[in-house]
C-alpha positions in Angstrom: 140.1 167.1 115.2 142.0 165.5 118.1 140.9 163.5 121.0 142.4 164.6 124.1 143.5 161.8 126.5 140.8 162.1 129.1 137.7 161.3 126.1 140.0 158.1 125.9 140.1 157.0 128.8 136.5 157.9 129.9 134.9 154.8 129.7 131.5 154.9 127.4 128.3 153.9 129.2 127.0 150.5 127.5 123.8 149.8 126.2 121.7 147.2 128.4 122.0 143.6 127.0 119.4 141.1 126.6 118.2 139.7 130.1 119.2 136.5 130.6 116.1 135.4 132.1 114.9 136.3 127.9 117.8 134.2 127.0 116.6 131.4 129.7 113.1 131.4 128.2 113.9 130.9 124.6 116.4 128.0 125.3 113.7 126.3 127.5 111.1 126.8 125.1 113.3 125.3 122.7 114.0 122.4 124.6 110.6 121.7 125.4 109.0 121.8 122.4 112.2 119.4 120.8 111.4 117.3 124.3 108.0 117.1 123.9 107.7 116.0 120.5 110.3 112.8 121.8 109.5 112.1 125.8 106.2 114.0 127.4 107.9 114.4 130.8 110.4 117.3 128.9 107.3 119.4 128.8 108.0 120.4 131.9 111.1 122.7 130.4 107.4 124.5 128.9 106.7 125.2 132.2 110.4 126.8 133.1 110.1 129.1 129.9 106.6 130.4 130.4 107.8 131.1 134.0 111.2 132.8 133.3 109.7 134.4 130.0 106.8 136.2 131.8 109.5 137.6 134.6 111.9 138.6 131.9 108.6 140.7 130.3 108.2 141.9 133.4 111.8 143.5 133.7 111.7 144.7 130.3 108.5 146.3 130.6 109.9 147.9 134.1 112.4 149.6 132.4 110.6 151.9 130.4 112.0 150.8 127.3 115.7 151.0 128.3 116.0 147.1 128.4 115.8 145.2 125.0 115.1 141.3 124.5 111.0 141.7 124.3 110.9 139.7 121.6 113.5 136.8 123.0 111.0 136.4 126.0 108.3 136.4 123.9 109.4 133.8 121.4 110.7 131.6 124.6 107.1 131.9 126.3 105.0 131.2 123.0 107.3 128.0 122.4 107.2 126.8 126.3 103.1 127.3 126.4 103.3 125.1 122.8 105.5 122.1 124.2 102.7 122.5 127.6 100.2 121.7 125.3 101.9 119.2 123.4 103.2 117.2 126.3 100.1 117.3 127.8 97.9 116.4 125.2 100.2 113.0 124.6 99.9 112.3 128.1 96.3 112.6 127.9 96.5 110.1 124.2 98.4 107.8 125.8 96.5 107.7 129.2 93.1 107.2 127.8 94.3 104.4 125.3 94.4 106.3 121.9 98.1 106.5 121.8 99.8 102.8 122.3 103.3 102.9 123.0 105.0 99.9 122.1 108.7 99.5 123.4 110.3 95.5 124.0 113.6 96.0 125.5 115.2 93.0 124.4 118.3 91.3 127.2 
């Protein structure tokens, strides 16, 4: 069987990718929840991948199934709502007293 010149050159449609607003998520979520666990105030990346994660769901779910990546937003959401709760909850320890935080920067 032979493939005549115009099948060659006719370019082949391409399957959707994963949105980058999936990809977004997961590397905010990621970087929260590492940020969290070492300064509070990178909890705020939590925010950015709940945000971004819940829009890329949105575009997914638009595309009646034609759009891949639910799982990517997903994972980048669950991790941004965990590094919310985490970076809250040691700015709550520290504010109330329970959590000292001893640091002597030495000249």
């Amino acid at each position: 069987m032979t493939v005549s010149n115009w099948d060659a050159a006719t370019p082949q449609p391409q399957p959707p990718g994963i949105p980058q607003l999936a990809v977004v998520s997961l590397v905010t979520g990621i970087l929260g929840l590492v940020g969290s666990l070492c300064f509070a105030g990178l909890f705020v990346l939590g925010i950015v991948a709940v945000i971004t994660g819940q829009m890329a769901l949105n575009e997914i779910d638009g595309s009646s199934g034609t759009v891949p990546g639910r799982r990517v937003a997903s994972i980048g959401r669950l991790l941004g709502a965990i590094s919310i709760v985490l970076g809250v909850l040691f700015v709550v320890l520290v504010a109330t007293g329970v959590l000292h935080l001893h640091g002597s920067i030495k000249a």
